[in-house]
Phi, psi and omega in degrees: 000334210268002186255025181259301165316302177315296161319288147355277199311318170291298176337280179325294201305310207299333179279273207312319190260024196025054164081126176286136177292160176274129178342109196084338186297316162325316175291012194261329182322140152230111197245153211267191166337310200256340146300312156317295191299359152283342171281306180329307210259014177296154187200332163242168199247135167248135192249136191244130171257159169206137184205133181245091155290156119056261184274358171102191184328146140187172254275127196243014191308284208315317155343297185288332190285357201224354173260321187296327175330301178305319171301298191310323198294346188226043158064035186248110138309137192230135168243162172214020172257109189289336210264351154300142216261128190195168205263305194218150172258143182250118201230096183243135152320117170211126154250177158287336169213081191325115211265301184299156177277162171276186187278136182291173161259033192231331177265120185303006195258347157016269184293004187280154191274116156106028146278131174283144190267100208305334192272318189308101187250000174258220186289145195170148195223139180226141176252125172237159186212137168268126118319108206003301134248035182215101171296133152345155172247054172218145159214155219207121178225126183258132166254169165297181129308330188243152188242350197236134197254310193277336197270311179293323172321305166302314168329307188267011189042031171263161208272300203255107186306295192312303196293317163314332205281312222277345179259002154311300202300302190324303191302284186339322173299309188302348201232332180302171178252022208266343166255042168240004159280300220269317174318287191286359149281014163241050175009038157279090192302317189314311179301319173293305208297322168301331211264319175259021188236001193261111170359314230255339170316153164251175220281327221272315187298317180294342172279294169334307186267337164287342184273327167277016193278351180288302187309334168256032182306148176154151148339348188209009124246018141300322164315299161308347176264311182301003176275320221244005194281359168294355195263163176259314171268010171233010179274252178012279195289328172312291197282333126328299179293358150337312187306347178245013176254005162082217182291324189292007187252011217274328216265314169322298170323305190278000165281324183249028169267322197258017178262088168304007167261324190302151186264161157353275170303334172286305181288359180285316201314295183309314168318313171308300191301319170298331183291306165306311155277008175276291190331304175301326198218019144073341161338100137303337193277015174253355192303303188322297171276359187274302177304335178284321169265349187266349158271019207288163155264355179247013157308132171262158202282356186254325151325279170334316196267000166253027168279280173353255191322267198003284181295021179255321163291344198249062176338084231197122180303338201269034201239330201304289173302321155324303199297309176321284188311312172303355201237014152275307173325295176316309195276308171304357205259126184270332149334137194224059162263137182301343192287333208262354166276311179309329170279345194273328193286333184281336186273324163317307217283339170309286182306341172286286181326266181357264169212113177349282205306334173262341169297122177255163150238040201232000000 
């Protein structure tokens, strides 16, 4: 009988939440112009919940309650009144023993932290989000700590696996990043860039949004990272994600390649970073002073060998005879420290890049 009831309950649910796209199909989406800016400028939400155990349907408060908590903390108005005038509706799922497929390995979103998981069969809540009737090309997926609902349950001395699995799943929201995935798949940069330039952020939420800042390149989280690279424990990753603002982050980087104050890791970093955007727009014009410094006699070696990579992305004849001497150098160097193996493998794969044809093995 109770599997008869269950049955019902999905049928009902599958209505009420108008339906989970089927694997992969959300990502088919394309949304033109004047939707993305509506997505930009969103700002209140209507969050519609659904929760399955087991036993079938039951009660979402606690659901609605802990993603809109989450929506409001980082400044989106949340309604749970459909009939309220609101930008996207946010639609989240949670069973106890999760029924939809994951993300393929074939789909670039694989690896993203809060991709849903193809292997993952225990409690998990997936975030979708509408646009007036037309689902989004994001999906969000929050899990347990645990894959067996009733074994942690018996564990924890709770009675009813699904409810127990469903005040997990809450805390799990409650502890997740998915709206600071959902800003930035809606390129809200204004929203990130305040969050991470504000006092009142805590250090973990600021980690957080520099790891998402490639997805919002532009003027106004370049700004903010060059605001917050003052920080000490946010400068490193700040000064990575540089790396994704494109030429105009180009005059920050090479300030702190020529800052004889700057520590190690910043400037290995910043080196990296100029290399990452060389990849992208082919910019010759840093080759020079890239050279310049990577012959230094005062380059510390860890520098130096992301100067290497660097000129490797950046294609360019006039990197070849420098790299040749450093690398006759490197390899005649009687030195067995590892980093001086990682420059001579940087200096081979640089000269492969360039040109083949200059690439040696001796």
């Amino acid at each position: 009988m109770w599997m008869i009831v269950s049955w019902i309950s999905w049928v009902i649910s599958l209505l009420l939440i108008g339906g989970i796209a089927e694997e992969g199909s959300a990502r088919h989406v394309i949304l033109n112009a004047q939707q993305k800016d509506r997505l930009e400028r969103a700002e209140k939400i209507f969050v519609s919940a659904l929760a399955l155990t087991e036993k079938g349907l039951v009660d979402a408060t606690g659901i609605r309650k802990a993603a809109a908590e989450q929506l409001s903390s980082i400044g989106f108005s949340v309604t749970s009144v459909k009939t309220d005038a609101h930008d996207v509706t946010l639609k989240v799922k949670c069973e106890e023993r999760k029924t939809w497929k994951g993300v393929k390995k074939t789909d670039g979103n694989v690896d993203r932290p809060g991709a849903p998981s193809r292997v993952w069969k225990g409690p998990a809540c997936q975030f979708t989000y509408f646009l007036d009737d037309q689902e989004g090309p994001w999906q969000y997926e929050v899990r347990t700590t645990f894959e067996h609902a009733w074994e942690a349950a018996r564990a924890a001395g709770a009675k009813d696996s699904g409810q127990f699995a469903l005040r997990q799943l809450s805390q799990s929201i409650q502890n997740s990043s998915f709206t600071l995935d959902l800003a930035a798949e809606w390129h809200q940069a204004h929203r990130l860039s305040f969050l991470l330039t504000d006092s009142e952020t805590d250090t973990a939420t600021k980690l957080n949004v520099l790891s998402l800042a490639g997805r919002v390149p532009g003027d106004v989280m370049l700004h903010a990272l060059q605001t917050v690279m003052t920080q000490p424990d946010l400068a490193l990753p700040a000064t990575v994600a540089l790396g994704y603002m494109g030429e105009p982050a180009v005059p920050t980087l090479m300030r702190i390649l020529s800052d004889a104050a700057a520590a190690v890791a910043m400037k290995a970093a910043a080196a990296e970073a100029l290399g990452e955007i060389g990849s992208q727009s082919g910019n010759v014009h840093v080759v020079p002073p890239l050279l310049a410094m990577m012959q230094s006699s005062e380059v510390h070696l860890q520098v130096q060998t992301e100067i290497v990579k660097t000129l490797g992305k950046i294609p360019d004849q006039r990197s070849v005879e420098p790299l040749q001497q450093l690398g006759l150098k490197a390899w005649t160097s009687r030195s067995d420290d590892p980093q001086m193996q990682r420059l001579r493998e940087a200096v081979d794969w640089s000269l492969w890049q360039i040109n083949p044809s200059a690439h040696t093995e001796d």
